[in-house]
N, C-alpha and C positions, 0 to 999 in steps of 0.2 A: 504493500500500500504506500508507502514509504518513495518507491522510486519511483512507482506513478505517480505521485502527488496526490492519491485517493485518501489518503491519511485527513481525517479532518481531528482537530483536536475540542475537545467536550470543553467545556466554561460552567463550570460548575461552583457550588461553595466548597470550599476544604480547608480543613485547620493544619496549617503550616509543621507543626508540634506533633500531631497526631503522624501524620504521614511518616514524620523522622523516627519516630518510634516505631514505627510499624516495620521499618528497614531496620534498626537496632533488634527486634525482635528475629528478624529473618536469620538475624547471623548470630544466633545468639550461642548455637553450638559449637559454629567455628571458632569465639570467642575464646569458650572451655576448650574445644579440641587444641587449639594453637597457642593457648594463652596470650593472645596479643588482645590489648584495649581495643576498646571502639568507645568511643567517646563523639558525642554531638554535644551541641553548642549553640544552639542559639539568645542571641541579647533581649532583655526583658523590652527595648522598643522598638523590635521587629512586630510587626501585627502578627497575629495568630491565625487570623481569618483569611484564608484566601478564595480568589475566582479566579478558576484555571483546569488545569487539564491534574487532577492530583496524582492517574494512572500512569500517564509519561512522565510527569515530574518525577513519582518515585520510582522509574523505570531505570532513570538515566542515573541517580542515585544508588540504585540497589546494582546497576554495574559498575558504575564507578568503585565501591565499595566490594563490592564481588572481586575485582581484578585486585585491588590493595590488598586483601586477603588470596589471593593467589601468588602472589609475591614479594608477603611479607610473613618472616616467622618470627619475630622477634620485635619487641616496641610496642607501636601504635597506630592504630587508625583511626584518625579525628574528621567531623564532618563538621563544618562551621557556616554558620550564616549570617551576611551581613548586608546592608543597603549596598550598592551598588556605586552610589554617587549622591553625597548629602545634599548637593544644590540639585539633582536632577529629580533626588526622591521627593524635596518639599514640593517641589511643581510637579510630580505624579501623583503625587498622595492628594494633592489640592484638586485632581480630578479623581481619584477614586481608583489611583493603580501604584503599582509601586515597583523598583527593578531590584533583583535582587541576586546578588553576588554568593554562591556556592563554593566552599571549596575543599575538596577528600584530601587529605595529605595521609601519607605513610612512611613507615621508616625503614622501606622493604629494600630490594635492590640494586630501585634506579633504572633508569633508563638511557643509551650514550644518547648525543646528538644527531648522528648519523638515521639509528633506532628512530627516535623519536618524528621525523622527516616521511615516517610509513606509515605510523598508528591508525589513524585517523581515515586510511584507506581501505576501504572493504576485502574481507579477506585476508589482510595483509596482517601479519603481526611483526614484531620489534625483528624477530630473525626466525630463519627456521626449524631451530631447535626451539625454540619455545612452545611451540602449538605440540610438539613432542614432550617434553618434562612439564609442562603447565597445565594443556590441552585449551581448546576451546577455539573456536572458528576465523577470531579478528572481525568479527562481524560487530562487536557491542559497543565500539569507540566508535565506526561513523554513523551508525544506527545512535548514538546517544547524538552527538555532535548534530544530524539530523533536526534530532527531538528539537535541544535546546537553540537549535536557529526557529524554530516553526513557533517555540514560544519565546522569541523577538531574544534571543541572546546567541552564546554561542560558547565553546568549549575548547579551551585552551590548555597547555599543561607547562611546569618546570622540574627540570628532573636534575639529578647528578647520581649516576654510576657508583651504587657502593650505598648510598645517601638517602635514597629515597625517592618520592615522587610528589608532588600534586598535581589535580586535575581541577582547573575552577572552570566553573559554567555559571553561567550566568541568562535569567531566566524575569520577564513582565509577567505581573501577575496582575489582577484587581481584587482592588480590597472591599470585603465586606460591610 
């Protein structure tokens, strides 16, 4: 649906909070299995109330986080939420929407520079031992990347080899 542009996205109500919990729940095994945190984050003046797509939201979420725990065995996985842009948020919020800034960090392997120049391409992962010792298709980076353009943002990463990873996205929503 996706590459045809048949993908419509729902505008619904969803509480911000709830959704993040509901991904902290998803992994709450792997948690225990790997002993690495998972920790979210969001500030008490983010709204709680959202109008949006809360299925893809916590889609591009629950991969993002899926892959941090695919390539971290040690540390943490933190999901943190913040405004976007404080002069852009008062003048969204003064119409009834707001942009908001995502961002998964881990303190897994890392990604080089080279790697990282692929991700984001269907199929395509960091190298081709990966899809061998990790598994999984490469498909959930430009399917997320997708999502978070269709809800008016878009999905970037910083990496260093050894270090770790983030992945922030960034996502409009309307507020309740």
């Amino acid at each position: 649906k996706i590459e045809a542009e048949k993908l419509e996205l729902e505008q619904a109500p969803f509480s911000l909070r709830k959704v993040l919990d509901e991904v902290t729940e998803t992994f709450r095994a792997k948690v225990v299995e790997k002993h690495v945190e998972l920790i979210t984050y969001v500030p008490m003046d983010i709204p709680d109330g959202m109008i949006g797509d809360a299925l893809r939201f916590r889609q591009v979420i629950t991969n993002l986080v899926g892959n941090a725990f695919k390539f971290t065995d040690k540390g943490e996985i933190s999901v943190k939420v913040s405004f976007r842009n404080t002069v852009e948020n008062r003048e969204a919020s003064s119409k009834g929407e707001v942009n908001l800034f995502v961002s998964v960090r881990d303190t897994g392997i890392g990604i080089t520079e080279e790697q990282q120049g692929r991700l984001f391409q269907a199929f395509s992962q960091a190298d081709t031992s990966t899809s061998r010792k990790y598994g999984g298709t490469g498909l959930g980076l430009a399917i997320s990347r997708r999502l978070s353009k269709m809800m008016g943002g878009d999905l970037t990463l910083e990496s260093k080899q050894g270090e770790g990873t983030t992945f922030f996205f960034t996502v409009h929503f309307g507020l309740q």
